[in-house]
C-alpha positions, 0 to 999 in steps of 0.5 A: 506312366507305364504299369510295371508288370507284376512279379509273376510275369517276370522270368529270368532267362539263361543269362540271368536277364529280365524278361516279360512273358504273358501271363497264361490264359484260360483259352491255352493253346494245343500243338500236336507234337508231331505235326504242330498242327493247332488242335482242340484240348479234347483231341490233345487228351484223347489222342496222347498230344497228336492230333488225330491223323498223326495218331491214326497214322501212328495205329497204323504203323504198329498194327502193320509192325504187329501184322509183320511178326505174327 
C-alpha cells in the first residue's frame, strides 16, 4: 500500500489537475538569475540573486555607463 501524499503537497495546475510537488527543504537551492549558476544563499543575499561575476559584470557596465555621461 502506497502512502497517500499529504494535502500540502498536493497542488493544482492550470487545467485544474492533481499534481505532487516535494515538499520544500531546508537546504533550498539558489540559481542566479541571470546565468542560473547554482550559488550559495550568502551570495544570493549579498549580491541581489547574481552570483558574483554576473554581479561584477553588472558594476561594471554602470560604472563605464556612468564614466561615459560625466
Amino acid at each position: 500500500m502506497h502512502a497517500q501524499p499529504t494535502k500540502s503537497h498536493l497542488r493544482t495546475n492550470n487545467r485544474n489537475t492533481r499534481i505532487t510537488v516535494a515538499p520544500m527543504t531546508k537546504n533550498r537551492e539558489y540559481h542566479c538569475e541571470v546565468c542560473g549558476k547554482e550559488i550559495s544563499k550568502e551570495e544570493y543575499e549579498s549580491y541581489g540573486g547574481l552570483c558574483w561575476e554576473c554581479w561584477d559584470d553588472q558594476m561594471t557596465e554602470e560604472c563605464e555607463f556612468e564614466e561615459d555621461i560625466i
